[in-house]
C-alpha positions in Angstrom: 0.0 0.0 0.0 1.1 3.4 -0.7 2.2 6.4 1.6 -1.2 7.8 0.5 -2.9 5.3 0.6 -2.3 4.6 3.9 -3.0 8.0 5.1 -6.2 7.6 3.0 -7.3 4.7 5.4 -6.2 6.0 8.7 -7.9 9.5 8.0 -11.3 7.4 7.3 -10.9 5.1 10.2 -11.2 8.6 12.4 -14.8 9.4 11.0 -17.6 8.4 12.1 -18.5 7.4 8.4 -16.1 4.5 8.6 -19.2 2.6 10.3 -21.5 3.8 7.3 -23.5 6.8 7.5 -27.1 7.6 6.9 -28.7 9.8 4.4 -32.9 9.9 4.0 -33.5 10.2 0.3 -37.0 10.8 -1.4 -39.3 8.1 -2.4 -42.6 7.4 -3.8 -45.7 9.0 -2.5 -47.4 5.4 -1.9 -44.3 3.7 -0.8 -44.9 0.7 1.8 -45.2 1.0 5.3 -42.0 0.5 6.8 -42.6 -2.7 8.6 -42.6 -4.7 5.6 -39.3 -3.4 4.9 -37.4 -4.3 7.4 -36.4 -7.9 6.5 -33.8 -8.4 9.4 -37.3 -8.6 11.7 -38.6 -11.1 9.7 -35.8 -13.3 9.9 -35.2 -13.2 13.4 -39.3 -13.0 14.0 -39.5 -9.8 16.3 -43.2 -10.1 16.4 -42.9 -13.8 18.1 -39.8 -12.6 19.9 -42.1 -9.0 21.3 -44.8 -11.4 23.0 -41.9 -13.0 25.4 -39.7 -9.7 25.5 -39.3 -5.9 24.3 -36.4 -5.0 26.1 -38.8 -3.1 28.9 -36.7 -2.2 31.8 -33.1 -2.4 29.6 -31.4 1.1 29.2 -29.1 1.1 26.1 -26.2 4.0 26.2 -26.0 5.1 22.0 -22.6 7.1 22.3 -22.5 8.9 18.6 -24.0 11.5 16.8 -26.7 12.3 19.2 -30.1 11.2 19.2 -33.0 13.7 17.7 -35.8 12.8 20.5 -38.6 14.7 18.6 -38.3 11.4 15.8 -41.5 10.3 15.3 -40.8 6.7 16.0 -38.9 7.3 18.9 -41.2 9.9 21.3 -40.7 8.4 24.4 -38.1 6.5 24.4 -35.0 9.0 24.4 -34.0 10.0 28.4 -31.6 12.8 29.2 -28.0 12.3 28.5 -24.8 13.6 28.2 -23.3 16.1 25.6 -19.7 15.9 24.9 -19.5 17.5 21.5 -17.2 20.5 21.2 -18.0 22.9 18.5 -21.4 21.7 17.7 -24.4 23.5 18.6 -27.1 21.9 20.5 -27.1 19.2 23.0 -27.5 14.9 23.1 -30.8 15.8 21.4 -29.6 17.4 18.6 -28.6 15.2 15.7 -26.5 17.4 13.3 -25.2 14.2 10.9 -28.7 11.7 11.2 -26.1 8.7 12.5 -26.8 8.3 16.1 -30.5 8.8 15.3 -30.7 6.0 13.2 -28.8 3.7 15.5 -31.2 4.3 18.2 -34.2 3.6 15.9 -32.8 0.6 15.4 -32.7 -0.4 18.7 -35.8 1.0 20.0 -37.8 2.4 17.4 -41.9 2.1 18.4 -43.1 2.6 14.4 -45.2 5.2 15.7 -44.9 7.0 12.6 -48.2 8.0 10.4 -50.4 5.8 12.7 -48.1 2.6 13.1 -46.7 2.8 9.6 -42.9 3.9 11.0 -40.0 2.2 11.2 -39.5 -0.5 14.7 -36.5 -1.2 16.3 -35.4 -4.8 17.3 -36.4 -4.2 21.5 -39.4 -1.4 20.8 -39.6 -1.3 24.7 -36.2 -0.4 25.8 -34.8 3.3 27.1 -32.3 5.2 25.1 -28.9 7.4 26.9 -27.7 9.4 24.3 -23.9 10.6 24.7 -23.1 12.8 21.7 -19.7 13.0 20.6 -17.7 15.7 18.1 -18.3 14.6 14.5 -14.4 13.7 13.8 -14.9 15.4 10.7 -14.6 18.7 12.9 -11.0 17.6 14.2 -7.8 19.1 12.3 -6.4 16.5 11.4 -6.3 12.5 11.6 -4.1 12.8 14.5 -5.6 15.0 16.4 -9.2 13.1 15.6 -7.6 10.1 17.2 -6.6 12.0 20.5 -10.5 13.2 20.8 -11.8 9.7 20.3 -9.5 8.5 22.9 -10.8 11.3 25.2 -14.4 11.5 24.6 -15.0 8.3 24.2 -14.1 6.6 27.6 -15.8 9.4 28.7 -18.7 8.4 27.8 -18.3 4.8 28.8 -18.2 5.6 31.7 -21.1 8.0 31.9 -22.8 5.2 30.2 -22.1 3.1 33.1 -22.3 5.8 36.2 -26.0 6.1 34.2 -27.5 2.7 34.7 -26.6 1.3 30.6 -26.7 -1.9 30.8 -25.7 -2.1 27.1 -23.5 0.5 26.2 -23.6 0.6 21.8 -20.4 2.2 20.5 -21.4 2.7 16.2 -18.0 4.3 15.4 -14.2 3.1 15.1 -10.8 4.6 15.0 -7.6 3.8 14.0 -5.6 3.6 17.4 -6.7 2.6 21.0 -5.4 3.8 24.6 -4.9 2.8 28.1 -7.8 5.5 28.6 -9.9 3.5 26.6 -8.8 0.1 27.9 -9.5 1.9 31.8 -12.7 3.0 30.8 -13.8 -0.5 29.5 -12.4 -2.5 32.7 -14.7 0.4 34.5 -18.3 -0.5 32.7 -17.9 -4.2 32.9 -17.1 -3.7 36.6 -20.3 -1.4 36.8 -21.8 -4.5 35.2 -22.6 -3.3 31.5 -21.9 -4.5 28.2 -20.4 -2.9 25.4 -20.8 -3.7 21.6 -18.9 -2.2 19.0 -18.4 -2.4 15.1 -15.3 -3.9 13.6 -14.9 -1.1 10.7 -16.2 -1.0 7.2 -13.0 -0.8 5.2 -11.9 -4.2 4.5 -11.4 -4.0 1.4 -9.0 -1.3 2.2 -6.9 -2.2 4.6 -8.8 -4.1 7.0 -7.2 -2.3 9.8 -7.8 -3.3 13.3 -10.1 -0.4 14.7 -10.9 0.5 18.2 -13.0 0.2 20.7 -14.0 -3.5 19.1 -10.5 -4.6 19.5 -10.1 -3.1 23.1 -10.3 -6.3 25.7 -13.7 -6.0 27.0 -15.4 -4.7 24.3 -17.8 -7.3 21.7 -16.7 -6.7 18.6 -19.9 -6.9 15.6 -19.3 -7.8 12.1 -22.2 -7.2 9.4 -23.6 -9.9 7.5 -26.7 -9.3 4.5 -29.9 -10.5 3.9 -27.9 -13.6 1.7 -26.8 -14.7 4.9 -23.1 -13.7 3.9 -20.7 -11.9 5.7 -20.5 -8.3 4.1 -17.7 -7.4 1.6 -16.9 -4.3 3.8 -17.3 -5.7 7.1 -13.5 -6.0 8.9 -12.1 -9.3 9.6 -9.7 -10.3 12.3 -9.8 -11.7 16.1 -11.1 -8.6 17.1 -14.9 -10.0 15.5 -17.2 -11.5 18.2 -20.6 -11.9 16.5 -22.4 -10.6 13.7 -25.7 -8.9 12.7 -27.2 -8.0 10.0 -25.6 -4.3 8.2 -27.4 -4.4 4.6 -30.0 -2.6 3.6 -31.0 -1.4 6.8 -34.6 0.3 6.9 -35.0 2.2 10.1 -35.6 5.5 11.9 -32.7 8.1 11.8 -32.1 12.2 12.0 -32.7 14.5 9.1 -34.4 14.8 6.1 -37.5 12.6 6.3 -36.5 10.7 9.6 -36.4 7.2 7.5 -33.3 5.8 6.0 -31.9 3.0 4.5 -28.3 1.9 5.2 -26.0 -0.2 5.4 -22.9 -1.1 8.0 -21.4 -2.7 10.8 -23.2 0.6 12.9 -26.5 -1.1 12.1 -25.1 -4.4 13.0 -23.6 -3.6 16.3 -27.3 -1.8 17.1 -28.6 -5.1 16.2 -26.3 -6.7 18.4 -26.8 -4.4 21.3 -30.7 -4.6 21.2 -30.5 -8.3 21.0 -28.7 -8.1 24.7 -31.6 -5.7 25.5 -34.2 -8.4 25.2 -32.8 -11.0 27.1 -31.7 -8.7 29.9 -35.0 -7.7 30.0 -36.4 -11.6 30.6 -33.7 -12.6 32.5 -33.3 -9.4 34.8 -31.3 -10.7 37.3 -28.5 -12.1 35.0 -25.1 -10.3 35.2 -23.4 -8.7 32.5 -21.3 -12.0 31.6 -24.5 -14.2 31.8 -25.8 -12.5 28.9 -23.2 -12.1 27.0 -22.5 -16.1 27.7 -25.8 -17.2 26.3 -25.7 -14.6 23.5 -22.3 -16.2 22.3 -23.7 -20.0 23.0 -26.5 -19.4 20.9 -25.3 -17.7 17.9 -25.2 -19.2 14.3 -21.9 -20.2 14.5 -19.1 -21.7 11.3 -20.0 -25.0 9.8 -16.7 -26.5 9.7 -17.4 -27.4 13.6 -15.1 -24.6 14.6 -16.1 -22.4 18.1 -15.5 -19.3 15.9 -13.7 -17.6 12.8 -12.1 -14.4 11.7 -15.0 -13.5 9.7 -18.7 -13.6 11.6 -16.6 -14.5 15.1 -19.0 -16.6 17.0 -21.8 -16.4 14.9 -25.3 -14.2 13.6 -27.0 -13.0 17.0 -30.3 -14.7 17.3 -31.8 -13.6 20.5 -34.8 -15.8 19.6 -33.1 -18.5 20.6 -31.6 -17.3 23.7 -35.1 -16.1 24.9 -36.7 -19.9 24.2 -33.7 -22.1 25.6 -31.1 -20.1 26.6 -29.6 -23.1 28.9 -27.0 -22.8 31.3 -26.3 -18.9 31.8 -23.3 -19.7 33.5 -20.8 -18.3 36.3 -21.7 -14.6 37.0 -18.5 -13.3 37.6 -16.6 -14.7 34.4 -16.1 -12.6 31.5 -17.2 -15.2 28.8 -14.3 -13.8 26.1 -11.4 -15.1 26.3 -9.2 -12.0 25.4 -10.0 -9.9 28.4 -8.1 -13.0 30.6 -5.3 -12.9 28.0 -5.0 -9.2 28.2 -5.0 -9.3 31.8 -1.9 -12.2 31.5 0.1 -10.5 29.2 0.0 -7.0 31.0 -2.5 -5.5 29.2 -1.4 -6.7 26.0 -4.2 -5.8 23.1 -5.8 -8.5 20.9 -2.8 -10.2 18.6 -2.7 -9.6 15.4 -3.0 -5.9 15.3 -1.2 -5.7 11.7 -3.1 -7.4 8.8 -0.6 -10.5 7.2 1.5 -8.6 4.7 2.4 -9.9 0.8 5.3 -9.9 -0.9 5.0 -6.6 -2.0 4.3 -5.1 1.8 0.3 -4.6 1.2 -2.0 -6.7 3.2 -2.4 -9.9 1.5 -5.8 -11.5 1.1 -7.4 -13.8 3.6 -7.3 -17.7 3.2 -11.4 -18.5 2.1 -13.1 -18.8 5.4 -15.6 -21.6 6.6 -19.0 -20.8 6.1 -21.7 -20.7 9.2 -24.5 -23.5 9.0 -27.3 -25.2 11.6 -25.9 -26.1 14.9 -29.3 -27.9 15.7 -32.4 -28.9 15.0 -36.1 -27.1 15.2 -37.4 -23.5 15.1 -38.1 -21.5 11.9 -37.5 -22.1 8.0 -36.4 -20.2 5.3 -34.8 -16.5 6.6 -35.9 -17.2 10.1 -32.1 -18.0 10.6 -31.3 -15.9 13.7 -34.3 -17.5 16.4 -34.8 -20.9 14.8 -33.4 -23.2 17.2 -30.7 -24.9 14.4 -29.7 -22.0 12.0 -26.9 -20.4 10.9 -25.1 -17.6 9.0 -22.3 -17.8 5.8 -18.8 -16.0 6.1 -17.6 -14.4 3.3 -15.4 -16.0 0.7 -11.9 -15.1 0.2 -12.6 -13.2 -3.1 -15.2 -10.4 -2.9 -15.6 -7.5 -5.4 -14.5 -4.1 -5.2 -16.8 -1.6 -3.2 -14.8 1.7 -3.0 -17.0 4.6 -4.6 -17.4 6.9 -2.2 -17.4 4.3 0.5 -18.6 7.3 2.9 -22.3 7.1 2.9 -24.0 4.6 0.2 -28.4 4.5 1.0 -31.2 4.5 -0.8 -34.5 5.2 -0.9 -36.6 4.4 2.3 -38.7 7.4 3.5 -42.1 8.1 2.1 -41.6 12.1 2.3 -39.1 14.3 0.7 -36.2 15.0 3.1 -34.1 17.7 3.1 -31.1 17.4 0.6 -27.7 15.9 1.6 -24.7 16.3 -0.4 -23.4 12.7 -0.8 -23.4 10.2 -3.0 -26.5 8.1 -3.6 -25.7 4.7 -4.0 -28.7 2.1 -5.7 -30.0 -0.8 -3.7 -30.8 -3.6 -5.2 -34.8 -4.7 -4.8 -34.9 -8.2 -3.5 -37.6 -9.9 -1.6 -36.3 -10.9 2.5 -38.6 -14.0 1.7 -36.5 -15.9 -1.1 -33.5 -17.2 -1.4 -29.9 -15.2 -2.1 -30.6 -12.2 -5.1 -29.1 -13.0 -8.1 -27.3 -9.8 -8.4 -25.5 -8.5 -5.5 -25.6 -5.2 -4.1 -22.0 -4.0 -4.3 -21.7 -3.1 -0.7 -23.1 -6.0 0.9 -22.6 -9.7 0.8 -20.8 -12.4 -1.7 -21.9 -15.6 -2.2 -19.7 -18.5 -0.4 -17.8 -20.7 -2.9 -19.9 -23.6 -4.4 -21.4 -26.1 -2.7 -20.9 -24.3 0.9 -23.7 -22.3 1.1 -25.5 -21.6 4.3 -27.6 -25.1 5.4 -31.2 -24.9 5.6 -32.6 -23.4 8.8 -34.3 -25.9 11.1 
């Protein structure tokens, strides 16, 4: 990789639109209700999952962009939080960029919208803290971007945890960790919180390990698409826990018309950190490390037998599954992870593998093919229902994926059913495919690549 090219990648792992930003674009008058948009709830069966849990009671920290509490579909929901923006007018309520917006909607969204016909979130019942941050954009350089992500952001863990979060959702990654950060993450786990983070949207370029998700502690969330793939941008590396779905996101978010369509490990890690929400919520007087336990044991995990991989770590969250038969929770005082231990033993090591294998020519050399996810068991759901049937699973992503980079910064569609406000980014096409079938014919350059023949994803249940 070139000089620039590398100074390319490490300016974009300081934004916040490394995760994938949102952007609510125009679409027809008489466009669906929402609802039948979202495919990721009809795979994972939200409406059977809402009759045993919500996510009532369950407070989830969104530290980002801010979160616009006048949103239609989430009235209600937003509490008072903490502003840590610098040079941004407003406060935790004011949503300047649309991003932290649409990552609470996904997590708590009530589709309240024009009489029911908005946009839900995965645990409608839940609470949301918002902690806004400084849009990196504003810093002066790369450099000095990194040095207010590693201040503001343990900041905010920690309010997050001072505050009651018992998930804590972190939709933003950076180039470089800290000790401050590392602190900050020993602190909310000892508080008794979780946090979820995404891995980074810039594998094909670079696939640089990004913080917080490699920081000891933290759950690191890779995106996989509606094909049951791992997405083409979505990083690879130890630092991946589990995964969630990241393409072709429908949900609540700030500006314009308040409805967006998007796509990233953001969306993902909201998926992630909702899914905590509704078992915490059923199983109250779990700790921290019970959850995340049964949230690891019941995942969607590799096919070749493995415990986890590179690519969707442990496997697809399917909270469905952990609500029905969670089994044994396990100890309460024992970090399920292992790299938090290993951290611990080697002095606060981080995660190995901080620097992507190198080739010949001193770029980072493509990944052996990874195994693909498949059943783990037997019962629950068919077809998409992948995530709560009791036996499903989720594909990893073949070596060889295509080439994504135009204008990786914010790529959505159409999704809201007024006109919003313009934004001046690029409008990337989505690809209309039904959530019911099987894999779309033609991929949507930013999401998901089939696995190589004859190891496709098993069928569910």
């Amino acid at each position: 990789m070139s000089a620039s090219s590398r100074r390319k990648v490490h300016i974009h792992a300081v934004l916040f639109s490394v995760i994938g930003l949102l952007v609510g674009v125009a679409a027809p008058a008489h466009a669906d209700p929402m609802r039948s948009r979202q495919w990721h709830l009809d795979a994972m069966k939200a409406e059977e999952m809402w009759a045993m849990s919500t996510g009532e009671g369950v407070t989830v920290a969104v530290i980002d962009t801010g979160v616009d509490d006048a949103n239609p579909d989430l009235q209600g929901r937003v509490l008072e939080g903490l502003d840590l923006a610098v040079r941004t007018p407003g406060d935790e309520h004011t949503d300047r960029d649309g991003h932290g917006t649409g990552m609470a909607g996904l997590i708590a969204g009530t589709g309240k919208r024009d009489g029911g016909n908005g946009a839900f979130g995965l645990a409608p019942g839940s609470k949301i803290l918002p902690i806004r941050l400084t849009l990196a954009e504003k810093a002066k350089n790369a450099a000095a971007g990194l040095r207010e992500r590693n201040k503001s952001v343990p900041a905010a863990i920690r309010y997050a945890a001072d505050s009651g979060a018992k998930v804590i959702n972190v939709s933003l990654a950076f180039g470089g960790g800290s000790p401050n950060l590392e602190e900050s993450v020993d602190y909310a786990l000892g508080k008794g919180s979780l946090i979820f983070a995404g891995v980074g949207n810039d594998a094909e370029e670079g696939n640089e390990k990004m913080y917080p998700a490699a920081t000891p502690g933290v759950v690191g969330v890779g995106a996989i698409g509606r094909d049951l793939q791992k997405a083409a941008f979505s990083h690879h590396g130890p630092q991946v826990d589990l995964s969630g779905p990241g393409v072709d996101m429908v949900h609540a978010c700030g500006g314009g018309s308040g409805l967006c369509e998007s796509y990233g490990t953001s969306a993902a890690t909201a998926i992630a950190s909702a899914s905590a929400a509704l078992i915490w919520s059923k199983y109250p007087d779990w700790t921290n490390n019970q959850v995340l336990r049964v949230m690891l044991n019941t995942a969607g995990g590799p096919t070749d037998g493995a415990e986890r991989n590179d690519y969707i770590g442990y496997g697809a969250v399917r909270p469905g599954a952990a609500l029905t038969k969670p089994g044994d929770p396990g100890p309460a005082d024992v970090y399920p992870l292992p790299d938090l231990a290993e951290a611990e033993k080697a002095g606060g090591e981080k995660r190995a593998g901080d620097e992507p294998p190198k080739a010949a020519d001193g770029t980072p050399a493509r990944p052996q093919e990874p195994a693909v996810a498949a059943p783990t068991g037997a019962g629950g759901g068919g077809g998409t229902a992948l995530w709560v049937g009791l036996g499903a699973g989720v594909a990893a992503l073949a070596g060889a994926v295509a080439v994504w980079a135009v204008n990786r910064r914010r790529r959505t569609a159409a999704a809201a059913p007024a006109a919003p406000q313009p934004y001046p980014h690029h409008q990337h096409p989505q690809q209309p495919y039904s959530p019911y079938g099987s894999a779309p014919t033609t991929s949507h350059p930013d999401a998901s690549h089939g696995p190589p023949p004859g190891h496709g994803p098993g069928p569910a249940g």
